[in-house]
BADREN-511836 format. One record per residue (C-alpha): residue number from 1; x, y negated, z. Coordinates in nm, 3 decimals, padded with zeros to 5 digits. Last residue first. Layout:
BEGIN
+-----+---------+---------+---------+
! seq !      px !      py !      pz !
+-----+---------+---------+---------+
! NUM !       X !       Y !       Z !
...
+-----+---------+---------+---------+
This chain:
BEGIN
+-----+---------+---------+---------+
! seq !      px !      py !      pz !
+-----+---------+---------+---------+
! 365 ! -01.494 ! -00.944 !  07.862 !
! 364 ! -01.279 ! -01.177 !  07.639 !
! 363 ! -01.510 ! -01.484 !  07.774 !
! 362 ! -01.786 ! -01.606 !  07.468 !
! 361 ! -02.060 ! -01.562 !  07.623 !
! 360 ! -01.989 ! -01.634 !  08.014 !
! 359 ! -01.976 ! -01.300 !  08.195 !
! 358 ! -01.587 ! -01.303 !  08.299 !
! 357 ! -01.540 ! -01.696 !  08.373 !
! 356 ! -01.884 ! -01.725 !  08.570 !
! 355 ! -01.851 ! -01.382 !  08.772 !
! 354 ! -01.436 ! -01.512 !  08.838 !
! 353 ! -01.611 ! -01.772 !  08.976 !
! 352 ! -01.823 ! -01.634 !  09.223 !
! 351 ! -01.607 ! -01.346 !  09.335 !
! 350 ! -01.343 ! -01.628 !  09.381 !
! 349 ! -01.602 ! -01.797 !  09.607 !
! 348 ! -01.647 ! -01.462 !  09.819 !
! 347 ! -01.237 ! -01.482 !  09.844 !
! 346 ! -01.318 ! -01.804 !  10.038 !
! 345 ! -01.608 ! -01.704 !  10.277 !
! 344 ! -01.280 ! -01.434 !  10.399 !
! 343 ! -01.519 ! -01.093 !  10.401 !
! 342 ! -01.494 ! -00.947 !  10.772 !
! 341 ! -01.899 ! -00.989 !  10.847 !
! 340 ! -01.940 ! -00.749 !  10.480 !
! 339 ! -02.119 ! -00.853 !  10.160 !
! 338 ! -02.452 ! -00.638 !  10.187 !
! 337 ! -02.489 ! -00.363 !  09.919 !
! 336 ! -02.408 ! -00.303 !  09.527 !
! 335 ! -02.289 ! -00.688 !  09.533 !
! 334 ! -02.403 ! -00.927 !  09.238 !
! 333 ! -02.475 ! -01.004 !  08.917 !
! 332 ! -02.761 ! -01.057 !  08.747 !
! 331 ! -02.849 ! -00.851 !  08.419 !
! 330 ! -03.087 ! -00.873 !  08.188 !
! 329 ! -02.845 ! -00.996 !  07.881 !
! 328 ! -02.492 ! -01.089 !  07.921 !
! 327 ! -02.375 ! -01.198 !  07.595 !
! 326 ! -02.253 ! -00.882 !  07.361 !
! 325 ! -01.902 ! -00.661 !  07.418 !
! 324 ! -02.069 ! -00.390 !  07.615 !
! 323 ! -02.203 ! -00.650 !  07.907 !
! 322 ! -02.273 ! -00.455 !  08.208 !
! 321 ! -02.001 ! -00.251 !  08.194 !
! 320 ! -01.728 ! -00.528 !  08.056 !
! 319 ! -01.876 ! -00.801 !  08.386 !
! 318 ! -01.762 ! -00.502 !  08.607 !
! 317 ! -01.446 ! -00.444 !  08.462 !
! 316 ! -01.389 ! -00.852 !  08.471 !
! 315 ! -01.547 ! -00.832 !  08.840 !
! 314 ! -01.274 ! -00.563 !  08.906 !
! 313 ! -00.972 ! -00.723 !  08.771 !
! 312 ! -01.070 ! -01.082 !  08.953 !
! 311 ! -01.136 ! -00.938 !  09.262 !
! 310 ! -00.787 ! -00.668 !  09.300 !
! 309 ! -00.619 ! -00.978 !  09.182 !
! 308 ! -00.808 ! -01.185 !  09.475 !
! 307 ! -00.701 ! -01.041 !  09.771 !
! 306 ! -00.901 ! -00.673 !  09.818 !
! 305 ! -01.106 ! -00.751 !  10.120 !
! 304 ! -01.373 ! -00.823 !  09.864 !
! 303 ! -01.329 ! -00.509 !  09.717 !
! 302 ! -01.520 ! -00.343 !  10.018 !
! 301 ! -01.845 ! -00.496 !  09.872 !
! 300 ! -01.844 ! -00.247 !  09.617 !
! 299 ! -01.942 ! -00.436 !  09.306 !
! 298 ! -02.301 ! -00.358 !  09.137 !
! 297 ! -02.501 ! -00.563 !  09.051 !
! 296 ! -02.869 ! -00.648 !  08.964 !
! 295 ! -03.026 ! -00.447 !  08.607 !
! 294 ! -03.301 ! -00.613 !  08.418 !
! 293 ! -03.577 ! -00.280 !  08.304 !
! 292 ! -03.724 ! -00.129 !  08.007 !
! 291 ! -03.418 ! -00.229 !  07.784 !
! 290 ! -03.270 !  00.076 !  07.834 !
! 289 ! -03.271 !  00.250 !  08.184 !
! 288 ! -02.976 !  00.571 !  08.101 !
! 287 ! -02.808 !  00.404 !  07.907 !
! 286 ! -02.779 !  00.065 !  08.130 !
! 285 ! -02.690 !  00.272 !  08.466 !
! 284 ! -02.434 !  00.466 !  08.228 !
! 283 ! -02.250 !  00.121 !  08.106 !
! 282 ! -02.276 ! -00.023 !  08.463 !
! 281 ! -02.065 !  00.289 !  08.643 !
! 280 ! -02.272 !  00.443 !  08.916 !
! 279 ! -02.164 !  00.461 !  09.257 !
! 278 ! -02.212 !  00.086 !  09.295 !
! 277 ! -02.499 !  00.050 !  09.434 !
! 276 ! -02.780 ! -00.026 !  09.147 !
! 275 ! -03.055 ! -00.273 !  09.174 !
! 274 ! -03.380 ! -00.211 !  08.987 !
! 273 ! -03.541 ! -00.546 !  08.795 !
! 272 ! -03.888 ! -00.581 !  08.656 !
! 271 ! -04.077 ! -00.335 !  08.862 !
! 270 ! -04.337 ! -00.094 !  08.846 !
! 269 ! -04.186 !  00.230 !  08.927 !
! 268 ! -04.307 !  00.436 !  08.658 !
! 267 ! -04.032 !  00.418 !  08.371 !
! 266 ! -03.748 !  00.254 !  08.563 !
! 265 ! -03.794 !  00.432 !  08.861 !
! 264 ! -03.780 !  00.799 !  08.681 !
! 263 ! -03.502 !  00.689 !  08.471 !
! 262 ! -03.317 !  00.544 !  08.757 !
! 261 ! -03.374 !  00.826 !  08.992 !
! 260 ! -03.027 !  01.008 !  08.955 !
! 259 ! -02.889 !  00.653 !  09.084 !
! 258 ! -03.077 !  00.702 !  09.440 !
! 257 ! -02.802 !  00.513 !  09.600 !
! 256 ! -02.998 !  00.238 !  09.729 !
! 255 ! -03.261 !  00.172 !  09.567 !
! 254 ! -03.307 ! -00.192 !  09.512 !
! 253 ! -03.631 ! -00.287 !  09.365 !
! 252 ! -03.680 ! -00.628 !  09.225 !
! 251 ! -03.994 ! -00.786 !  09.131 !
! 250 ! -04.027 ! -01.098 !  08.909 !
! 249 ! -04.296 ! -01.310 !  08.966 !
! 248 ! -04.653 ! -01.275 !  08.876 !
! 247 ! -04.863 ! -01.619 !  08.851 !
! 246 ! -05.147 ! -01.641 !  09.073 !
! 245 ! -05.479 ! -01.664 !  08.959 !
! 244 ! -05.655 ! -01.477 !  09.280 !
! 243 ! -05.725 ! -01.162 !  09.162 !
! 242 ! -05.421 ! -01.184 !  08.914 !
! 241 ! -05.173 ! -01.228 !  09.243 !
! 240 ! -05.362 ! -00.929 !  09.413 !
! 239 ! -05.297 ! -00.733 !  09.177 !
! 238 ! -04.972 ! -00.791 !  09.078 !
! 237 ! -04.879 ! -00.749 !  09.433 !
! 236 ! -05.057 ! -00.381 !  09.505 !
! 235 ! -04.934 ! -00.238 !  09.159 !
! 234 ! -04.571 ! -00.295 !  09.252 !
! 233 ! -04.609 ! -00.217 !  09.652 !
! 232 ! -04.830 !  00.120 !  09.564 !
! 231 ! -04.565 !  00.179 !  09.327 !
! 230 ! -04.261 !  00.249 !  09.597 !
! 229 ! -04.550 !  00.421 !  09.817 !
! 228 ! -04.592 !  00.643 !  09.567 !
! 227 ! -04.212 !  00.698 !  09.488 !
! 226 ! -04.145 !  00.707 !  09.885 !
! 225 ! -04.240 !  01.053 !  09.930 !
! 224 ! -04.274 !  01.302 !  09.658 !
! 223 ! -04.051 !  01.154 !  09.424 !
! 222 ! -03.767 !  01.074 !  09.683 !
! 221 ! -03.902 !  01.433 !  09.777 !
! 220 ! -03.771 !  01.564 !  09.401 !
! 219 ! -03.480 !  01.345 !  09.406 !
! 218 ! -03.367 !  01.466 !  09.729 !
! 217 ! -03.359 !  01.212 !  09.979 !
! 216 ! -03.080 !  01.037 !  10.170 !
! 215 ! -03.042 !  00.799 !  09.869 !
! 214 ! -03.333 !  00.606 !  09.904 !
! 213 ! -03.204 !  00.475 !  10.240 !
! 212 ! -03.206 !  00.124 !  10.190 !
! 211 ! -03.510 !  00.078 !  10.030 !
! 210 ! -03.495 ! -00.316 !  09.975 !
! 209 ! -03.797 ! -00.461 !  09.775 !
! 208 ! -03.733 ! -00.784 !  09.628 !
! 207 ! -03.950 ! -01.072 !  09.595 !
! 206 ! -03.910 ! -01.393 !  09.311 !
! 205 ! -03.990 ! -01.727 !  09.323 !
! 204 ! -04.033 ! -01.745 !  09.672 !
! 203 ! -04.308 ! -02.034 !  09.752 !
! 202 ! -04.577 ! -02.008 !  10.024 !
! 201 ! -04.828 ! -01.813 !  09.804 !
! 200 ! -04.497 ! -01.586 !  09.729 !
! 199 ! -04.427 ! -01.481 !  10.091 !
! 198 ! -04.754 ! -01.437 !  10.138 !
! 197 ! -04.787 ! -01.164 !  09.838 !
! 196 ! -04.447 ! -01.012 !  09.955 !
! 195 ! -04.653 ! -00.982 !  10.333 !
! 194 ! -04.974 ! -00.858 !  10.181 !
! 193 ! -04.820 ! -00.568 !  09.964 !
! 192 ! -04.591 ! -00.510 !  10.228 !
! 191 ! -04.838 ! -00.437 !  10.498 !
! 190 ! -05.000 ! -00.192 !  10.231 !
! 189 ! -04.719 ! -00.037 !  10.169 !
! 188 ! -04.672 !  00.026 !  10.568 !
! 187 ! -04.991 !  00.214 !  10.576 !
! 186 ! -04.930 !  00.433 !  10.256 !
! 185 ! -04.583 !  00.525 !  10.432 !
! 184 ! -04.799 !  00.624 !  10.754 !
! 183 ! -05.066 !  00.813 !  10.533 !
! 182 ! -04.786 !  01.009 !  10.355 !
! 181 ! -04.617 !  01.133 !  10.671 !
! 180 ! -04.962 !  01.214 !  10.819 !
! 179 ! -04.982 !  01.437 !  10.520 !
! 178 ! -04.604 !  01.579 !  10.517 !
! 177 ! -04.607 !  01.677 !  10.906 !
! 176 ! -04.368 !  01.898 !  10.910 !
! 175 ! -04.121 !  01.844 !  10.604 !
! 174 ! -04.184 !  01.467 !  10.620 !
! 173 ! -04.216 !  01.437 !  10.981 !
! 172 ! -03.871 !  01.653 !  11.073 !
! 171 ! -03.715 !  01.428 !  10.789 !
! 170 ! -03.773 !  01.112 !  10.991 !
! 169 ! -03.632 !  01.259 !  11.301 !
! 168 ! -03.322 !  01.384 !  11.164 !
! 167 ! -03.228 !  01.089 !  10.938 !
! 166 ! -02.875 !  01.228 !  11.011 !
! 165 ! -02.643 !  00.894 !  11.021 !
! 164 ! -02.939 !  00.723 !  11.190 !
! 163 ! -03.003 !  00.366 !  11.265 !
! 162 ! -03.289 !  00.250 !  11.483 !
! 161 ! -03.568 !  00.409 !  11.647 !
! 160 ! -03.576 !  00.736 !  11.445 !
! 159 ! -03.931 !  00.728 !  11.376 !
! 158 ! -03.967 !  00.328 !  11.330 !
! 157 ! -03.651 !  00.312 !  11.141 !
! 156 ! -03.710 !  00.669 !  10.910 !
! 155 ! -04.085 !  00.486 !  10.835 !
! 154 ! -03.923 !  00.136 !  10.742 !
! 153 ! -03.643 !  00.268 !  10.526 !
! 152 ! -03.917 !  00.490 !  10.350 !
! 151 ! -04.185 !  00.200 !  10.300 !
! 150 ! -03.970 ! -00.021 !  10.141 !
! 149 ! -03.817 ! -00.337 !  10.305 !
! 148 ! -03.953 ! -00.673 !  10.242 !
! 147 ! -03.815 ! -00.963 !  10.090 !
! 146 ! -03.855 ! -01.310 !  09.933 !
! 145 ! -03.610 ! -01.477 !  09.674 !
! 144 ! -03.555 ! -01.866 !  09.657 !
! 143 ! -03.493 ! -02.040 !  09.357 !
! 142 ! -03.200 ! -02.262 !  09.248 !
! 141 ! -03.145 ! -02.670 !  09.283 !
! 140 ! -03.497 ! -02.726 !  09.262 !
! 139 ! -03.498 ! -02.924 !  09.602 !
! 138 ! -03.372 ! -02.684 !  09.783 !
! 137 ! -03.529 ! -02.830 !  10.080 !
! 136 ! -03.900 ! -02.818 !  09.927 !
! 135 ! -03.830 ! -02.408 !  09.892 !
! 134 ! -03.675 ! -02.389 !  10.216 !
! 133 ! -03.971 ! -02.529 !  10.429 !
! 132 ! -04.204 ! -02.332 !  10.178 !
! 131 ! -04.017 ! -02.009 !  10.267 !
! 130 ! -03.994 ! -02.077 !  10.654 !
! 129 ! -04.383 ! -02.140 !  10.654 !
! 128 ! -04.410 ! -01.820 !  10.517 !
! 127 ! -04.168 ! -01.621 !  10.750 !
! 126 ! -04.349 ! -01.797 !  11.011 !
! 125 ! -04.699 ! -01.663 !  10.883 !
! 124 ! -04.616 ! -01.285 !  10.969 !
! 123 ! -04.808 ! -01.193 !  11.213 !
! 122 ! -05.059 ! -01.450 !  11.152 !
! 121 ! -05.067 ! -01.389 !  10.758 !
! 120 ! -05.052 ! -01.023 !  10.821 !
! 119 ! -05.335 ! -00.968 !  10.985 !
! 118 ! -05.260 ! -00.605 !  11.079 !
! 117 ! -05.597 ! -00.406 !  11.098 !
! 116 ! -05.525 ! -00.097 !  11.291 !
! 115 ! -05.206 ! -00.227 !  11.534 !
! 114 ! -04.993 !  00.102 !  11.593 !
! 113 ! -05.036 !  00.334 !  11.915 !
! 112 ! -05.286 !  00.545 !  11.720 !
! 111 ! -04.959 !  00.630 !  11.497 !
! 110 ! -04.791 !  00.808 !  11.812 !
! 109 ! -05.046 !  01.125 !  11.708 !
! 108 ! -04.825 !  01.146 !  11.398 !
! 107 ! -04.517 !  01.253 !  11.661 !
! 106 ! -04.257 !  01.028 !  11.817 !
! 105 ! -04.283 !  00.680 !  11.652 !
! 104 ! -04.010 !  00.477 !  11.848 !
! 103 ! -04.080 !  00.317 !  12.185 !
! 102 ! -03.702 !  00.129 !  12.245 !
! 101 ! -03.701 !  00.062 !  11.880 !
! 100 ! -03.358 ! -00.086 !  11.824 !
!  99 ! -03.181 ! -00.288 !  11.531 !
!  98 ! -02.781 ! -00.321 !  11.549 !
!  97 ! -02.623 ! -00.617 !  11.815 !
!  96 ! -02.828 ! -00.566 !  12.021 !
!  95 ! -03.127 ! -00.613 !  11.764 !
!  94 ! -03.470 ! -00.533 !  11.975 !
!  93 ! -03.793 ! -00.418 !  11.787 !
!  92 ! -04.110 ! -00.376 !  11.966 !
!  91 ! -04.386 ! -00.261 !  11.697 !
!  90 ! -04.750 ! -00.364 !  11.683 !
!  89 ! -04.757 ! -00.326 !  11.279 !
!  88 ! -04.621 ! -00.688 !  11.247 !
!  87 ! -04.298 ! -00.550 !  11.418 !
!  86 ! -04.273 ! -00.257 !  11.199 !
!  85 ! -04.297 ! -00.515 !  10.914 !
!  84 ! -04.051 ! -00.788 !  11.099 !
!  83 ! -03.834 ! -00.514 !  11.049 !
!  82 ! -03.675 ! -00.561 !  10.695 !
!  81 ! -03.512 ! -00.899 !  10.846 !
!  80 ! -03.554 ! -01.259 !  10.742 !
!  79 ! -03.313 ! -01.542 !  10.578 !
!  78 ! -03.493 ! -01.638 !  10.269 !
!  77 ! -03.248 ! -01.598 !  09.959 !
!  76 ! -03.108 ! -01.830 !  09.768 !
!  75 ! -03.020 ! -01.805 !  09.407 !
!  74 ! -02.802 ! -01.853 !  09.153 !
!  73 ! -02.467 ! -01.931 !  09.293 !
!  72 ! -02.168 ! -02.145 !  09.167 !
!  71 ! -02.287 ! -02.475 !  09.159 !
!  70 ! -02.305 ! -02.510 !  09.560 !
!  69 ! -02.095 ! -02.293 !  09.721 !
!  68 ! -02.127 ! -02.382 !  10.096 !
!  67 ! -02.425 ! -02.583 !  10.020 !
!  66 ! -02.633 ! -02.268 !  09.880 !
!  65 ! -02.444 ! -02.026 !  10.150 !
!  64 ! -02.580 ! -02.246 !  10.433 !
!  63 ! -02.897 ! -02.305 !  10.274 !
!  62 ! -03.099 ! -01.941 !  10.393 !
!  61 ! -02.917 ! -02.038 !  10.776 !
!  60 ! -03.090 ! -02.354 !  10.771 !
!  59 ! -03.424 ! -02.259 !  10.659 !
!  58 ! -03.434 ! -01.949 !  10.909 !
!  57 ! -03.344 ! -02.212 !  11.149 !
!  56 ! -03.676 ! -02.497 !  11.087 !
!  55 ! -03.880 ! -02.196 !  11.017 !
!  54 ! -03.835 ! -02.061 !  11.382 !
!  53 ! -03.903 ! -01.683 !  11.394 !
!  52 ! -03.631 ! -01.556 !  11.253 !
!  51 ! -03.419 ! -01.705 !  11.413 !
!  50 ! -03.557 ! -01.611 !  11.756 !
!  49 ! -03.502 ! -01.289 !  11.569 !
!  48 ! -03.152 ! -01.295 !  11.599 !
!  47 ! -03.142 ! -01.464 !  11.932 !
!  46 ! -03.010 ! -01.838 !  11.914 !
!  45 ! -02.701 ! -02.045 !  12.048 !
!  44 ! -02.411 ! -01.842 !  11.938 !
!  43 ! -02.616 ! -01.773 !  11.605 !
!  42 ! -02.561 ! -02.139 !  11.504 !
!  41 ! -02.210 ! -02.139 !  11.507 !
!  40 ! -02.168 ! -01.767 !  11.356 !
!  39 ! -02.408 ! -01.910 !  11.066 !
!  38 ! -02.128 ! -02.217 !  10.984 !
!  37 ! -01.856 ! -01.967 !  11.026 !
!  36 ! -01.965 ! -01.736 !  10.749 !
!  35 ! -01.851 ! -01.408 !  10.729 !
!  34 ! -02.154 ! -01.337 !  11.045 !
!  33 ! -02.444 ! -01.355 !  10.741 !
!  32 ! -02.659 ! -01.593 !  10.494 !
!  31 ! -02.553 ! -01.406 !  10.203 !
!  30 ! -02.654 ! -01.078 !  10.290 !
!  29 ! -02.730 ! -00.966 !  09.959 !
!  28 ! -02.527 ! -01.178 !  09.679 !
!  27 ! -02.618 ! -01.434 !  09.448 !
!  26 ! -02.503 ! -01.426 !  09.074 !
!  25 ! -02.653 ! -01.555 !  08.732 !
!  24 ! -02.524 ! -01.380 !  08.438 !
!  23 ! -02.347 ! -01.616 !  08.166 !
!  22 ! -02.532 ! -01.801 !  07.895 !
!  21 ! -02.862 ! -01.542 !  07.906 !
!  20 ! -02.987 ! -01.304 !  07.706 !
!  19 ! -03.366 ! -01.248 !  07.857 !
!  18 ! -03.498 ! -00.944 !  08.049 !
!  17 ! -03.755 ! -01.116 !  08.248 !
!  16 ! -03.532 ! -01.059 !  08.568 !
!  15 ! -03.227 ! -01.267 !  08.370 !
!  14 ! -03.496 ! -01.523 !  08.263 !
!  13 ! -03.549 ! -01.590 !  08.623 !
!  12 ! -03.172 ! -01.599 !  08.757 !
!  11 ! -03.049 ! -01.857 !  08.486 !
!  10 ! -03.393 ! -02.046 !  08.604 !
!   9 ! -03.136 ! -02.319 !  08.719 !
!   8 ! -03.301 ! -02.687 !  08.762 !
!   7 ! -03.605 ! -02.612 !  08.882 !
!   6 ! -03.925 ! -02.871 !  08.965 !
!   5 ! -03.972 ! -02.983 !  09.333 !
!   4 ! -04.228 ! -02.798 !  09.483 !
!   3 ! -04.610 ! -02.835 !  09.501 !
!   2 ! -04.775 ! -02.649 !  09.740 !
!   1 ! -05.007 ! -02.339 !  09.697 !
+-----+---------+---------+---------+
């Protein structure tokens, strides 16, 4: 592993680990994205995943949002997509302007049509190499978060072919073919496992697993299907990071709008952090968790197109939840999904320091 610069902000760190901390750190998901100007100049000249694919850009589009509002966030994180996985796993994926399979997964026998033995690291290496490049540019000034997607998002994307307001497709293979289904989100886990264990050889100082459709199960087939594969990821990194003397990092999980699985998740899931959307109120998603888990969240990023007294009240509501009167205390704030390409990058910085005035020790919330 190389040698980076040493930290100067672990705020975010201590926050996964379930430490009080001075204020709660803050980043947001999606923070290298089309609000900014500076990323819609350099995406008029590059593909999406041409991006993606070129350290030297992925780099510059994770430090936009670091320079843009330096001293107020916590955290960078590596500019990537979910579906590099599919696309490591023999995959075409096409983003125009929304992600598209145009040979999706029809039925189980369509699995043969998948790459057997995925070497990851030379699928995959210029994610890693874009990590490292980012890690020695930030210089220490916060750390860098990896990503994957989980296996659910990844299977109902690679059956559906791209989006899906009905999931379908994806739910026809669970409910028909629940073995095979099983065995394909097995499959993917294990592509993650490698991939979030890459991504932390080359530097990220935390990963975070993004199941974006969590919700659009029932909680007893959320526990049937992507639960397993959910804790295959968790046991799969530490794992592999003791066999080979690496130091663990904090894991996030963000589970999108699965909030009557927060118990479940935060007793058997195997991570250190679980996101929360923002369909739960902060108080209840702390009662109901404890102290077993650090909590990220939760605003709904339509409040950003608010104006900033709608901002300021909410964060302050926001910053009371998660707080209950004491010093923030395993909990790192930020959206409940992706900050939005309308958002003004200027009401985002408001969000950012009314999150530093309103969850300081000491501030009235």
């Amino acid at each position: 592993m190389a040698a980076f610069p040493p930290l100067k902000n672990d705020l975010i760190l201590r926050a996964a680990r379930g430490e009080e901390t001075e204020r709660a750190p803050v980043w947001v998901m999606r923070q290298a994205g089309r609000y900014l100007p500076e990323f819609r100049a350099l995406r008029e000249h590059h593909s999406f995943f041409e991006i993606c694919r070129t350290p030297a850009l992925a780099k510059e589009l994770t430090l936009q949002p670091i320079r843009r509002y330096s001293g107020l966030i916590d955290a960078a994180i590596i500019f990537s997509d979910i579906l590099v996985v599919p696309q490591a796993l023999g995959m075409e994926v096409q983003m125009n302007p929304g992600p598209h399979f145009p040979d999706p997964l029809v039925v189980p026998s369509d699995v043969e049509k998948l790459t057997k033995d995925v070497d990851v690291d030379k699928e995959l290496g210029y994610v890693y190499e874009a990590i490292t490049q980012t890690r020695q540019a930030l210089n220490g000034e916060v750390p860098l978060i990896g990503f994957c997607g989980a296996p659910w998002t990844l299977f109902s994307y690679m059956i559906e072919g791209g989006g899906t307001k009905t999931f379908q497709k994806c739910k026809t293979w669970l409910f028909k073919y629940p073995e095979e289904s099983k065995a394909l989100l097995n499959r993917i886990a294990d592509v993650c496992v490698e991939f979030l264990v890459g991504q932390i050889k080359a530097g990220a100082q935390l990963v975070q697993v993004f199941d974006s459709w969590a919700g659009e199960l029932s909680p007893h087939h959320f526990e049937e299907f992507s639960l397993p594969s959910l804790q295959r990821i968790s046991s799969g990194v530490r794992a592999k990071l003791a066999a080979q003397n690496i130091p663990a990092v904090p894991m996030t999980l963000f589970p999108k709008g699965a909030n009557t699985q927060l118990a479940a998740l935060a007793e058997h899931a195997g991570y250190d952090v679980l996101g929360i959307d923002w369909c739960i109120e902060p108080a209840d998603a702390r009662a109901i968790v404890g102290d077993k888990v650090a909590l990220q969240g939760n605003m709904d990023p339509g409040l950003l197109y608010g104006g900033r007294e709608a901002i300021e009240k909410e964060v302050e509501r926001m910053c009371e939840g998660f707080r209950g009167g004491k010093a923030a205390k395993a909990w790192i704030a930020n959206l409940g999904h992706g900050i939005t390409p309308g958002v003004d990058p200027e009401d985002l910085r408001w969000f950012f320091e009314c999150v530093h005035k309103y969850s300081a020790s000491g501030s009235k919330a």
